[in-house]
N, C-alpha and C positions, 0 to 999 in steps of 0.2 A: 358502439360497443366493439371492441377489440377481441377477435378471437384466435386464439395460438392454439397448436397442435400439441399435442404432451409433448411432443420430442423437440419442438420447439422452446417450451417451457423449461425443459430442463438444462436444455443447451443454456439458457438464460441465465436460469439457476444456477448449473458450473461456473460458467464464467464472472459471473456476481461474484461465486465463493470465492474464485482466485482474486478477484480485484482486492473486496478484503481481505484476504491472507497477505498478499502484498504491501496492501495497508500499514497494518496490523506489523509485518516486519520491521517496515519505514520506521512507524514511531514505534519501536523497540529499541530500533538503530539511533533513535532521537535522543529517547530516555537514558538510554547506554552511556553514550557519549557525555550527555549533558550532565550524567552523574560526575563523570571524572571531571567536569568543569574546567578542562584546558578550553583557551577561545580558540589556539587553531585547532584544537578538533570541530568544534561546533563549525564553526566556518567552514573547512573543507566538507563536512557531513553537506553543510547549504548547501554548496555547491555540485555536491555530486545528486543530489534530492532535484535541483532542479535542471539537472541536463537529461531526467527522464521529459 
């Protein structure tokens, strides 16, 4: 059994949040793009998506 301190836990918790907020921006920037349905936009989006 795994035991963390509160302050532990919430550090966890923060950092979770931000991951998906980051997420969650990603595919907005996805959906954004892919509205306007140019292929170099999607394309350049790939490519900037996977040099994190």
């Amino acid at each position: 059994m795994l035991e963390y301190t509160l302050l532990q836990a919430v550090a966890f918790l923060r950092i979770e949040g931000q991951l998906e907020r980051q997420r969650l921006a990603q595919l907005l920037g996805v959906v954004a793009v892919a509205s306007q349905g140019e292929k170099r936009s999607i394309e350049q989006l790939q490519r900037d998506l996977l040099k994190d």
